[in-house]
C-alpha positions in Angstrom: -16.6 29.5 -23.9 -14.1 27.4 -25.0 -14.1 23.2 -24.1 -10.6 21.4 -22.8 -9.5 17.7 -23.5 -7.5 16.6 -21.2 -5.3 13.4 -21.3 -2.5 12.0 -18.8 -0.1 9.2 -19.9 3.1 7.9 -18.3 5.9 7.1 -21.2 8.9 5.6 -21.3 11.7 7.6 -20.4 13.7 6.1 -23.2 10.7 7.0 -25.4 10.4 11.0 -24.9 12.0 12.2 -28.4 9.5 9.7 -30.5 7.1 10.7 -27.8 7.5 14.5 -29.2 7.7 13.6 -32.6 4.7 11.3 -32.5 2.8 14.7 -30.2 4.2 16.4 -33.1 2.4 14.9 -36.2 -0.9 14.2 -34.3 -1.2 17.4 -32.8 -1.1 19.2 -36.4 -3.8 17.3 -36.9 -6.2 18.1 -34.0 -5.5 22.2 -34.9 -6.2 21.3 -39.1 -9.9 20.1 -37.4 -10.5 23.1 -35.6 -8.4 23.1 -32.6 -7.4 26.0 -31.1 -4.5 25.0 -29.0 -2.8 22.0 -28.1 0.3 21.2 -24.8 2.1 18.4 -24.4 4.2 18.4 -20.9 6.8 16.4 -19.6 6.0 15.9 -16.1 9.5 17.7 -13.9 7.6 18.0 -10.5 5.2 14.8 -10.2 5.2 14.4 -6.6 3.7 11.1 -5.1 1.1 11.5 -2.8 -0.3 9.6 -0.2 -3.5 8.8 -1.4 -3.4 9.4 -4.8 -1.3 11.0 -7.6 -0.4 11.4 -11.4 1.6 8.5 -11.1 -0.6 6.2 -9.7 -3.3 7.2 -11.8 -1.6 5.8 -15.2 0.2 3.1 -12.8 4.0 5.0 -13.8 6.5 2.5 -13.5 10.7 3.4 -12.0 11.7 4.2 -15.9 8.5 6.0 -17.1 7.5 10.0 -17.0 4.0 11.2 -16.7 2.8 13.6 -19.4 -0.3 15.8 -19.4 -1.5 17.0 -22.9 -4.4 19.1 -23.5 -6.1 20.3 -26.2 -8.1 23.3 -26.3 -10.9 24.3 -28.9 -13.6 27.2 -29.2 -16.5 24.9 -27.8 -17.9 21.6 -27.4 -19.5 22.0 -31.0 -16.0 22.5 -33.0 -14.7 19.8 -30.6 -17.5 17.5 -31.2 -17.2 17.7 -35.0 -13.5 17.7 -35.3 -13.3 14.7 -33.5 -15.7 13.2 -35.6 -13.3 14.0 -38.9 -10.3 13.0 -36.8 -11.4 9.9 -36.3 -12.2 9.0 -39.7 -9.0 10.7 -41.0 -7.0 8.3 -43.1 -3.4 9.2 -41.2 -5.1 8.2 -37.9 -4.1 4.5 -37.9 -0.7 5.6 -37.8 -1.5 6.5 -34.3 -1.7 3.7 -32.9 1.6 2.9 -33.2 2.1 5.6 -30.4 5.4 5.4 -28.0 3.5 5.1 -25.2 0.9 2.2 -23.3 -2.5 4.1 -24.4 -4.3 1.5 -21.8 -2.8 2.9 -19.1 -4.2 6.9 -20.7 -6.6 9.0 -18.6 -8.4 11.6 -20.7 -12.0 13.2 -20.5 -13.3 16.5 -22.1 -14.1 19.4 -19.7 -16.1 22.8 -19.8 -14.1 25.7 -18.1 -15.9 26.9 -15.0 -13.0 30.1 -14.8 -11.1 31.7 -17.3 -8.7 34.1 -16.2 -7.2 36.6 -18.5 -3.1 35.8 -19.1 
């Protein structure tokens, strides 16, 4: 079964179209390395909540949209070893010059559990 990573940022509002671009460049990367699939979003109904929320989670400021990426591959193995080259890719200090606050990211990896046909 396949194996999800799962990130949730909050970006500048002014920042969206380097936000794409940088998603853009990075992204090809995580599919060369054995990805299968890879979303960016741009949060359009991110409700708050009275307890918690997306928002609070990445501590959203007034000017600043939540996105929720994921990146899908065929299992943990592929993921686990394409991480491994991504990380020791020679374009990947370029990513740290992302157009976000990456101290404020929530990511994990997760195993489906249900995987409904589309």
């Amino acid at each position: 079964m396949s194996y999800i990573d799962g990130f949730v940022i909050a970006v500048p509002d002014a920042n969206r179209e380097q936000f794409i671009g940088h998603a853009r460049t990075f992204d090809a990367i995580f599919l060369e390395f054995g990805a299968t699939r890879v979303m960016e979003c741009w949060g359009d109904d991110v409700p708050e909540g009275k307890l918690t929320d997306f928002r609070r989670a990445v501590q959203a400021k007034p000017d600043e949209s939540v996105a929720f990426s994921w990146i899908e591959w065929p299992d943990k193995a592929t993921r686990d070893a394409g991480m491994a080259k991504i990380m020791n890719d020679p374009r990947m200090p370029a990513a740290s010059d992302m157009p976000f606050d990456g101290k404020r990211m929530i990511f994990g990896g997760f195993a489906p559990v249900v995987s409904l046909p589309t």
